[in-house]
Structures are given as structure tokens and as C-alpha cells.
TORKOL-4160 file (C-alpha; in steps of 0.2 Angstrom, whole numbers, padded with zeros to 4 digits, m for minus):
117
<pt num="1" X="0395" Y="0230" Z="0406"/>
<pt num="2" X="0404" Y="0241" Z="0418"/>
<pt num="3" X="0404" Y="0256" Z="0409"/>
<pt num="4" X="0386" Y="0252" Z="0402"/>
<pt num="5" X="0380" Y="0256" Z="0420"/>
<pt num="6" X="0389" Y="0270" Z="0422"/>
<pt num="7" X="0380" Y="0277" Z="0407"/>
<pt num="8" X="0363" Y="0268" Z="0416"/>
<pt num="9" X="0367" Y="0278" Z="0432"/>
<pt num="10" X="0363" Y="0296" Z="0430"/>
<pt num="11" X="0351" Y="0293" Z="0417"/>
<pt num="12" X="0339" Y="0285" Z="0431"/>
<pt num="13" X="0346" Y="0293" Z="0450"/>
<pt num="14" X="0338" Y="0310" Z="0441"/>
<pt num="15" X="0324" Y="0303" Z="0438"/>
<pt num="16" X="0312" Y="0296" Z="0452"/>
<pt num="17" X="0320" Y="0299" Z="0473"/>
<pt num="18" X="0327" Y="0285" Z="0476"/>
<pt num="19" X="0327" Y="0276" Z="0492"/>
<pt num="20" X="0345" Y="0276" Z="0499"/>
<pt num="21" X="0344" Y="0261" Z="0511"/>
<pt num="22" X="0337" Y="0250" Z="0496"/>
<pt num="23" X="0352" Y="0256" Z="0484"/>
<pt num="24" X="0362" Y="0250" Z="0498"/>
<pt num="25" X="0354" Y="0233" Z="0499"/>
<pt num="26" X="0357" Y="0231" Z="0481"/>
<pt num="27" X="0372" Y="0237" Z="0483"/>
<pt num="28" X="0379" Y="0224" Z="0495"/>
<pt num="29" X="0370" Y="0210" Z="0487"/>
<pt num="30" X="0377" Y="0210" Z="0471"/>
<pt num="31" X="0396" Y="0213" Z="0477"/>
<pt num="32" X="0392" Y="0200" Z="0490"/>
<pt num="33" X="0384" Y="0189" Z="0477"/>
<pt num="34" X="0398" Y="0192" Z="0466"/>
<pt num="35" X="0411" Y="0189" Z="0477"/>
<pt num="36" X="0411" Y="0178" Z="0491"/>
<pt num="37" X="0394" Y="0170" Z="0488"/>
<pt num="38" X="0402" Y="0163" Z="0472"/>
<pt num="39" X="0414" Y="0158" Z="0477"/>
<pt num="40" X="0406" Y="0147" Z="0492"/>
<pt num="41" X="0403" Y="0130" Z="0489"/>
<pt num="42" X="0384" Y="0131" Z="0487"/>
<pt num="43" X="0389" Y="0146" Z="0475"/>
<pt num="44" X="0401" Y="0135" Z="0467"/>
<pt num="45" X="0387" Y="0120" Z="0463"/>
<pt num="46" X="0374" Y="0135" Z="0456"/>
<pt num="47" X="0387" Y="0140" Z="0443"/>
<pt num="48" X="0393" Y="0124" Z="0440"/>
<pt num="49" X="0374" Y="0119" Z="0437"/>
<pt num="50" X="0368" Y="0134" Z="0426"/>
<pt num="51" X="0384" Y="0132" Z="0415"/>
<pt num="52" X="0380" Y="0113" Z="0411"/>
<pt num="53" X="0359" Y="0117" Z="0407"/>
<pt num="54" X="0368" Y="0125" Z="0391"/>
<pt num="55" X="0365" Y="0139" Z="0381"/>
<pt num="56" X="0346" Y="0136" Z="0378"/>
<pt num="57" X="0344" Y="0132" Z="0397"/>
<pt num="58" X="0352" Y="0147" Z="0403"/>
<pt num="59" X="0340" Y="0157" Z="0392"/>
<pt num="60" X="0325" Y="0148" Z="0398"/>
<pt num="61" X="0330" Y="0151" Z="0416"/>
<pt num="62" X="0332" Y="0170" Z="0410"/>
<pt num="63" X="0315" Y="0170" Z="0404"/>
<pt num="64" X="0305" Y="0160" Z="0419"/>
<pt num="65" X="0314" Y="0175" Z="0428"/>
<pt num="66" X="0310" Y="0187" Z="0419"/>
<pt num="67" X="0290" Y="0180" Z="0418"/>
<pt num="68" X="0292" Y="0176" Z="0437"/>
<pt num="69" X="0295" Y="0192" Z="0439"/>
<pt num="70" X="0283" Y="0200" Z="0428"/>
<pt num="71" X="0268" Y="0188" Z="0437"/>
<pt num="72" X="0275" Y="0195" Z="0454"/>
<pt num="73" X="0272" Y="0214" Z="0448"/>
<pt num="74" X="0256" Y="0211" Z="0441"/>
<pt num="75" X="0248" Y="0199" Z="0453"/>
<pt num="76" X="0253" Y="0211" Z="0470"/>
<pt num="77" X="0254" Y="0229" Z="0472"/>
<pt num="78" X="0273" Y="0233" Z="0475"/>
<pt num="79" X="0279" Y="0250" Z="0475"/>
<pt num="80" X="0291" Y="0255" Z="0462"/>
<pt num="81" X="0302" Y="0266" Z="0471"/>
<pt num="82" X="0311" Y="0250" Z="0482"/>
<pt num="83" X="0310" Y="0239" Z="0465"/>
<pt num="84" X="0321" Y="0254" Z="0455"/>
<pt num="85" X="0331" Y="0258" Z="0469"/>
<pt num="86" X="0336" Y="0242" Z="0472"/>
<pt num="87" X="0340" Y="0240" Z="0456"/>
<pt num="88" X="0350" Y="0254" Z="0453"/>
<pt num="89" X="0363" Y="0248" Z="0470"/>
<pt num="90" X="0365" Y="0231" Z="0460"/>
<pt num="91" X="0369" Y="0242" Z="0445"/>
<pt num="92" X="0379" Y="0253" Z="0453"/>
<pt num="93" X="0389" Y="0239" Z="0460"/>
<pt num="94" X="0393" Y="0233" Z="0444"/>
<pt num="95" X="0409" Y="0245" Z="0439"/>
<pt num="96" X="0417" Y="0236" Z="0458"/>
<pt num="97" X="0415" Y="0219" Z="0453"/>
<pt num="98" X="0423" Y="0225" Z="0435"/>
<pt num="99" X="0436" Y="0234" Z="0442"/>
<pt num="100" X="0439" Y="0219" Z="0457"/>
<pt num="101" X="0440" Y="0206" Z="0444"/>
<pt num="102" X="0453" Y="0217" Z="0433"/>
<pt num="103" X="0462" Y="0221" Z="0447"/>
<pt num="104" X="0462" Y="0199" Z="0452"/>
<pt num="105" X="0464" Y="0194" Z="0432"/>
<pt num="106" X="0475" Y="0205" Z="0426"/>
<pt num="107" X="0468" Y="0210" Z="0409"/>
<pt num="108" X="0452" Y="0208" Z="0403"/>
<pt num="109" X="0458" Y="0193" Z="0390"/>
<pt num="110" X="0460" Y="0182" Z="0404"/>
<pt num="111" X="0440" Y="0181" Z="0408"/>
<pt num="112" X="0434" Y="0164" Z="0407"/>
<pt num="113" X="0421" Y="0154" Z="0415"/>
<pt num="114" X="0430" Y="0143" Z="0426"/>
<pt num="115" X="0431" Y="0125" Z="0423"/>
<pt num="116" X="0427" Y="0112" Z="0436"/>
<pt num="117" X="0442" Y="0103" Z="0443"/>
């Protein structure tokens, strides 16, 4: 995944300006996110919860996002320019939480969901 978005990267910064300020919100949310909001107890509870739905409910909740999502575009008028460059600061934070997580595990092999104790 990390070096998928450092191939997503300069594909779409050349493209459309992006807005600075809302690559850095993305940015921050997704390391923040990542890292201590998971690891927070009401972060805890949200993994432990999506893990259990199972596959099939892990997938619905990707598509009611995804739909959510599509509803929220289509019924207001939002500006693509905040949408992308918000994206592309979560993106770009996506080779950090790989590298952190490396640095933390060790080796790649030792990625696992972690199991409730």
C-alpha cells in the first residue's frame, strides 16, 4: 500500500492545485488516526467491533461508506479541490504509517491484526 501511494502521488499533485492546508489536514488525520487514535480505547472498541462484523460485514460497511459518500457528493454542491486535496494528505501519509509500523514490527511478516486480550 505504501508504495502504491507513492506511485498515486505525483500522478494526481500535477494535476489539479491542490489546497496545501487541506493535504495537511489529511495528513494529520490519518497519522493521527493511525496511530494514537487506534490505539485509544475508544479506537480499540472500533477495531475490535469491525473485526468481529466478519468479512461480509466489513465489506457492507465499505460500501454504505462508499454510497454515503456518493449521496453526500451528489445531493450538495462540494468543491472538488478540498475533497482531492484531502485525499491526497491521507495518501501521502500512508508510506509514514508503513515505514512507522516496520520500524515498531520488525519485518513485515510480523503484521497481524491484533487479537483481544
Amino acid at each position: 500500500m505504501g508504495v502504491l501511494a507513492v506511485c498515486w502521488l505525483p500522478l494526481n499533485i500535477f494535476g489539479e492545485p491542490l489546497l496545501w492546508s487541506w493535504v495537511a489536514v489529511g495528513f494529520v488525520a490519518l497519522v493521527v488516526a493511525a496511530g494514537p487514535g487506534a490505539n485509544s480505547t475508544p479506537g480499540k472498541r472500533v477495531g475490535h467491533w469491525f473485526r468481529s462484523i466478519g468479512v461480509a460485514g466489513r465489506a457492507a460497511v465499505i460500501v454504505l461508506f462508499i454510497i454515503s459518500f456518493w449521496v453526500v457528493q451528489t445531493t450538495f454542491t462540494i468543491p472538488p479541490r478540498p475533497v482531492v486535496s484531502f485525499a491526497a494528505g491521507i495518501i501521502s501519509a500512508v508510506p509514514l504509517v508503513v515505514a512507522a509500523h516496520l520500524l515498531i514490527a520488525g519485518r513485515p511478516t510480523g503484521w497481524r491484526a491484533h487479537t483481544p486480550e
